[in-house]
Each structure stands twice: as C-alpha cells, then as structure tokens.
N, C-alpha and C positions, 0 to 999 in steps of 0.2 A: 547319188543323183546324177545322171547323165541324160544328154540329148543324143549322143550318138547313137546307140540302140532302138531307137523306136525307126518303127515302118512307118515312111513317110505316105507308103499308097496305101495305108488302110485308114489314115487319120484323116479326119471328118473336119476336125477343126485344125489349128496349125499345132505343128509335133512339140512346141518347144512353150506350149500353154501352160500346160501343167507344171513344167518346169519353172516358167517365171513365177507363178502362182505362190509357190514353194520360195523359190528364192525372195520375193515381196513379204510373206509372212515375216520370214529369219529376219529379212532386214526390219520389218514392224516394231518385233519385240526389243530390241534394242535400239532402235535409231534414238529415242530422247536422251540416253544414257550417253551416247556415243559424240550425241551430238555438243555435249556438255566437256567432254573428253577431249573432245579433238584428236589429231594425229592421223596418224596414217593406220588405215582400214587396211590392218591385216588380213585379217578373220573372214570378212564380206569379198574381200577380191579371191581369198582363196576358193569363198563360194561360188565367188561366179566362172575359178577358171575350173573348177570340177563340174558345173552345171552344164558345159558345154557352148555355152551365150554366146562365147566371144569369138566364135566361127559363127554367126547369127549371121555374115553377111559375105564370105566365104561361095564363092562358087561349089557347085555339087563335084564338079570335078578336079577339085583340089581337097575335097572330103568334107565341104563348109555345110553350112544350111541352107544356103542360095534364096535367102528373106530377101525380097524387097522392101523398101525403103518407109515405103506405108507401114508394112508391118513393124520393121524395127523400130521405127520411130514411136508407135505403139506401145512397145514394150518400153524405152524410154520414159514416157508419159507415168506406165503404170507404176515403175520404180518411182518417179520421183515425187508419186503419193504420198508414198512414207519413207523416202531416204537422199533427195536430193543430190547429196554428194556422193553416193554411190552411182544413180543415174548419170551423174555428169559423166564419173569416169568411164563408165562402160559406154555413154555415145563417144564421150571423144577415143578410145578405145577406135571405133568402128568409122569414126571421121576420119582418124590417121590411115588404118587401112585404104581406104578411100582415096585419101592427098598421094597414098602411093600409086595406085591404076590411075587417076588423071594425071600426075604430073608426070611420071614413070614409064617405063615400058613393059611388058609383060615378061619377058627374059627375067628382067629386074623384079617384078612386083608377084611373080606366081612363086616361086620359092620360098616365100617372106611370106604367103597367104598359107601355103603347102606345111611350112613349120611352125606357121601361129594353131593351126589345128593339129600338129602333130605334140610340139610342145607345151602348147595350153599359153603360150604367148601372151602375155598381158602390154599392152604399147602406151607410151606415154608420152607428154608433150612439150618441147622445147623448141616452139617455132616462134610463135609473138612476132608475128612482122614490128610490131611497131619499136620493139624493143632493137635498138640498131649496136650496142653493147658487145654484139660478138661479131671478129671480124674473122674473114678465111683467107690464108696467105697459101701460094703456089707450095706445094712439098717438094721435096727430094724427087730432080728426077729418076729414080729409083720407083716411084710410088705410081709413074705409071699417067700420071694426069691428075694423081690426087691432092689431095689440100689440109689444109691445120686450123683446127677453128682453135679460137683463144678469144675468151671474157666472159660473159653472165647472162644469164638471160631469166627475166622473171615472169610471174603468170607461170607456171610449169606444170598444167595439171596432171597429175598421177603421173609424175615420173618416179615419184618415190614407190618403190617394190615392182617397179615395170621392167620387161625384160628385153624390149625395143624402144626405141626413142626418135623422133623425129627432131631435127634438130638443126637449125638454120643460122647462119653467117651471111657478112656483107663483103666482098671482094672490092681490092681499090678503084673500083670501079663502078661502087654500087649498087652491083649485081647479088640478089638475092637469091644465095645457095642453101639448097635445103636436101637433106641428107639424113638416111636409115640406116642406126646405127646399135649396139647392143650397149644396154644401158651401162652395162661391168665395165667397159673399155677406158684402158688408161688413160687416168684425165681428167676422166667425167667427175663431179662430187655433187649430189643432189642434196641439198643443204635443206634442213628442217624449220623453216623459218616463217609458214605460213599461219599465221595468226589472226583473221578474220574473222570480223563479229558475224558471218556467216558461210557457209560453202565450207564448213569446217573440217572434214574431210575428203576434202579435194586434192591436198597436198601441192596447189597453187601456189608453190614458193620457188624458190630459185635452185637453178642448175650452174657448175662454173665448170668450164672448159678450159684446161690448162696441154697447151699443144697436142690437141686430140687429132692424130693420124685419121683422115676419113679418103678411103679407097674411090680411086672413081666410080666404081661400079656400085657405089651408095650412093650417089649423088644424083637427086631426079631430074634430068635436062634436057630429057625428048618427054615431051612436049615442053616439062616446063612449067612454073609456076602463073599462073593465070596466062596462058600464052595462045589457046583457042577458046571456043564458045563452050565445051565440053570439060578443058580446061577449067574452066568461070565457075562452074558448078561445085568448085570446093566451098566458096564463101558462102554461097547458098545453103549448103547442106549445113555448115555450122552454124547461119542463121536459124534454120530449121529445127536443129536439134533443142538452142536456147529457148524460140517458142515453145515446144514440146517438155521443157524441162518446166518454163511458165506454168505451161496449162498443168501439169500434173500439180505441179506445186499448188495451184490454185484449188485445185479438183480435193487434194487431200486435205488444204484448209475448210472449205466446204464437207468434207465429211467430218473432221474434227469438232467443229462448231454445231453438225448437226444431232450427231451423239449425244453429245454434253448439253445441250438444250433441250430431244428428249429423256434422258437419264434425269440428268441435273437442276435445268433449268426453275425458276421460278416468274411466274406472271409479276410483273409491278405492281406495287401496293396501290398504286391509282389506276389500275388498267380494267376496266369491267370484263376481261375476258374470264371465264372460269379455270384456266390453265396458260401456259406459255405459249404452244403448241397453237391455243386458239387467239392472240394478241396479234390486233391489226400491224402492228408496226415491227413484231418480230415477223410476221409473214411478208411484209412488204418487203425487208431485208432481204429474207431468200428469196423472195423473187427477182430481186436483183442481182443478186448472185447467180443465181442460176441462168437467169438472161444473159447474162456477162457471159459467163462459161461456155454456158450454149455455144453464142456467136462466134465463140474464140474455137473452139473444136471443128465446128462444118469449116473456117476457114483453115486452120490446121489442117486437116483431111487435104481438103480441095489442093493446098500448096503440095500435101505429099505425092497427093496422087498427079498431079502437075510432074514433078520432080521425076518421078518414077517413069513416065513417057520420056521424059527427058534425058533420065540414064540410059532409056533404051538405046534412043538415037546415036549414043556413044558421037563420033568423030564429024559425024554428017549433021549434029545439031547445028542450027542458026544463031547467027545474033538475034535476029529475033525473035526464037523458038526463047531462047535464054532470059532473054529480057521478060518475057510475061511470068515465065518463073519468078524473077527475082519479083516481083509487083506482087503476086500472090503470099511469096514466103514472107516479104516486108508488110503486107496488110494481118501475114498470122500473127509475126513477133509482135507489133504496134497491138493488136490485141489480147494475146496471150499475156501480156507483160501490163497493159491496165487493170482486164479482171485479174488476174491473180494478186496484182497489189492490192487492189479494191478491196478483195476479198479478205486478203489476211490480214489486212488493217481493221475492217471492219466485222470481223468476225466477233470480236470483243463484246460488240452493240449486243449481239443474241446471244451471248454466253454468261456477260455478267465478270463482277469482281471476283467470283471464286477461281473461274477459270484462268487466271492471270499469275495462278502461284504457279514457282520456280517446277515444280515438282513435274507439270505437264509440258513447259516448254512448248506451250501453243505459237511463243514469241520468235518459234524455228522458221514457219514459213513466211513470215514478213521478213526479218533478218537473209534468211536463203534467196525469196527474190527479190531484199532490194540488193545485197552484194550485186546479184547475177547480173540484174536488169540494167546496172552500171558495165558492163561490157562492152559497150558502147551507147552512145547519147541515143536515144527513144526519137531525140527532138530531129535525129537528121534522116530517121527512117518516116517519119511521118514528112518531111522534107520531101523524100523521093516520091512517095506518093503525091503530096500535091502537083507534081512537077510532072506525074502522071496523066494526074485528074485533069490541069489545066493544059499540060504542053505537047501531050504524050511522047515525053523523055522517058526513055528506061533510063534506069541506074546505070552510073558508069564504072563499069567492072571494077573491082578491087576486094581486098580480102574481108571487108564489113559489107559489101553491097553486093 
C-alpha cells in the first residue's frame, strides 16, 4: 500500500483517501486489543511509514503530498475514530515537521523534509516547554557553535521507534534551544515508562540525554521559537490537531454507541416504546450528541480553514491576522473537548450494562479524552475567549495559546 504512485491529476477526490481508508480499517481491528496491551505500536507505525502519510504535508517538490492543513487535520480526525493514539502520533509526526519550516530556515528544514520522504522518516517528540529538566551548555569550540544537552524530558510522544526527534534545552540564560536530531545519537535513551490509564500507545514517556553533541546546524534560530507572527502558529497548530484528535474521538464514541443500540440494544422495561431505536429518551440522547458534534466540527473546519489562509501568508502574516486564529482554534478545542467527553461519558445512558464489559473497551474513548483533554487546563482556554468576548484581547502568544 503506497501513496506515491497514484496520479494526483486524475484523482477526483484527494489521492491519499483510499489509503487512509485502509489504514483506519487495520488500525479498527485491533485498536481494543492494543489498546489493553499498551507499548509501543510497532506494527501501525510501520503501517503508516509504508502508507506513505507521513509525507502528507511534504511539499510536492521535495516529493511530499503538499496536503493542506484542512485536509491533514481531516485525516487526523478520521484515525482517531478508532485509534486515538496512533492519530496523535502521526499529527505530531506532522506538528514537528512544521516547528521545523517556522522555527528554521529552509537550507535547514528542506533536507530533513527531502529524507523524511526518502527514508520513510518517522519524528518524534522531545520538546515539552514546560519541562525545563534539560539544560544546554556551550560545546567544544571544535563543534562549531554547537551545544550538549544533558537531563530528561517527559510527555515524549512517539519518540519511541522514531527516527528523528525534536528535542529542546534551557541555556544559563534561559533561552530555549530546540534542536533536530536522529533519535540513535549517542546519549539519547528513550525510556519505556509510559503508563497511562489512556493514550496508551503514545509512548508519552520520557527521554534522557546524557552529553548529546547537537551541531549547530540542528538548532532552529532563524526565526526561532515563537519569535514572529508566523512563528506563533506552531502553538496554534498543536491546539488544533488536540481538538481534531477530540472531535474524532468523540465521533467514534458516537458510532460505537450507535451500533450497539441498534444491534444490541433493548427498550426499558417501563418504556412504552415498542423498540430502543423508538424510546423518547434514548433519541433525546443522540440528539444531543449529535448537536454537540455537529457544532464542534463547523467550528473545527472553520479554525482549519482559518489556519490554512494563515500558512499562506508565511512571513507577511499579522499579529492580527494571527490572533483571530488563535480565537477560532481556542473556540474548536473548548468544543471538541466538551462533546467528546459528553459523549463517551454518556454513551453508556444508550448502550446499557452489557456494553460495559471488559471485552468491548467502550471505556477507551472516555479514558483517551480525559488523558488528552488534561494537556492543558480547558478552563484557561475558555479564559481567552472571554477576554475576547468582553475585551477583545487576543491570546498572548505562547506555546498553549
């Protein structure tokens, strides 16, 4: 299964549909299993670096798929119907790409794009601002201007079996150094240690850097870590992708729940409906669900398609071209992230006690978005928005806003 071969000018719909299609199935029939397992998702990353995907964002003329943002974030969505923690890793896969062309320069970030699709490159994550744990001291002037990170850094998704790594330090000064590096490099030890009651295959666990030589020419410092308006849009995108990992999660609780009520379901012994299907109060539920979802998707779209004018602009965007992004992408997550809890909370309501045995793991998508949803507080994105609503303050840049 490959996406490189198809003819992009004769496809009607986008070339890499069928391909996700296929890969969504694969990950269907196992994700409950897998998800009980835990560890690191060999098997599905090797699917997705055969699939092609992960040049999904890949300019055409470095050999990518040249998707926009709308679209990727799409395909995001539909992985994380039924696999959440594969979805994560293949957006932040395509996040890092990304922290490299804004923060980076193209000398630096087209080579690293040129052999993610040559090599089938899989990138993984070792930045976690907030983790301040690794520090980066001057090298040998021998190295050129380069530096030695040395401590830990946790939150690491998918750096386990990733063959690039992002990976950031604090200088005595600081200054937050963030640097592309190959995961093998002496030093590095990606430690197995993630154990969460959800995101279970995220490999969310910690990385330890023991005197890791990093060249300058890995270090991204033109532009720079949130350092223009164009810049800014790293924190945005990984807002974005978290709604997007929401709404799916939500979307595939809603389909789970609605299966199993028609297959399974039964009316209440006090219900005068003559089936489940026809009981006022199990319909009143999906209609709430569905209204929830609803609202959460048109604003999901609306922020991508926001975002995606906004990549355009590259270096010329505004602070306040940027700021109504952020307002948009903070009104999707604050939505995405209530129906979908909504939803896999109360799924149960129209399912019943059968559905609740170990065996279906219905209890994946409540567990997957309350982990996620804790990535940062809810309560200070609905903050920015009020602050919209009443002051009209944009959010003030940073790597959550």
């Amino acid at each position: 299964m490959t996406l490189l071969s198809i003819d992009r000018a004769n496809a009607t719909t986008p070339p890499w549909s069928d391909v996700v299609d296929a890969v969504s199935n694969s990950l269907a029939e196992t994700a409950a299993t897998r998800d009980e397992v835990g560890g690191t998702a060999i098997n599905e990353r090797n699917l997705l670096r055969s699939s092609g995907l992960l040049s999904l964002t890949v300019p055409a003329d470095l050999g990518g798929l040249s998707a926009d943002w709308r679209s990727t974030l799409d395909v995001v969505r539909r992985f994380a119907r039924v696999d959440s923690s594969i979805a994560h890793l293949f957006a932040f896969h395509h996040l890092l790409l990304a922290t490299a062309r804004l923060f980076g320069q193209p000398a630096q970030w087209r080579p690293w794009l040129e052999q993610t699709v040559e090599h089938r490159w899989f990138w993984g994550n070792a930045l976690n601002p907030l983790d301040r744990g690794t520090t980066a001291t001057p090298g040998e002037p021998a190295s050129g201007g380069g530096y030695v990170f040395t401590g830990r850094k946790t939150f690491c998704s998918g750096a386990a079996d990733s063959d690039r790594l992002l990976a950031s330090a604090f200088d005595s000064n600081g200054r937050l150094l963030i640097a592309v590096v190959p995961t093998a490099r002496k030093g590095i030890s990606v430690i197995d240690d993630w154990d969460n009651m959800g995101q279970r295959q995220t490999d969310s666990g910690t990385v330890v850097f023991e005197n890791v030589e990093i060249e300058r020419g890995e270090l991204l410092l033109d532009p720079g870590p949130l350092s223009t308006p164009f810049a800014c849009l790293r924190p945005l995108l990984a807002q974005l992708i978290l709604a997007n990992i929401y709404l799916g999660l939500g979307v595939g609780a809603l389909h789970e729940a609605r299966e199993f009520t028609l297959k399974s379901g039964r009316a209440w012994v006090a219900s005068p409906a003559p089936s489940v299907r026809e009981d006022q109060y199990v319909l009143a539920h999906y209609g709430d669900f569905w209204l929830a979802l609803e609202g959460a998707r048109l604003l999901a779209d609306r922020a991508a398609d926001l975002f995606d004018e906004a990549w355009q602009r590259g270096t010329a965007l505004t602070e306040s071209e940027r700021g109504k992004v952020a307002i948009a992408v903070a009104a999707a997550k604050v939505s995405a992230a209530r129906a979908g809890l909504d939803v896999a909370n109360r799924m149960f309501e129209v399912t019943g006690p059968r559905a609740t045995t170990a065996r279906l793991r219905f209890d994946r998508y409540w567990r997957n978005l309350r982990v996620h949803t804790l990535h940062d507080p809810l309560d200070y994105k609905v903050r920015e928005l009020g602050d919209w609503a009443l002051n009209e303050r944009f959010p003030t840049p940073s790597f959550y806003s």
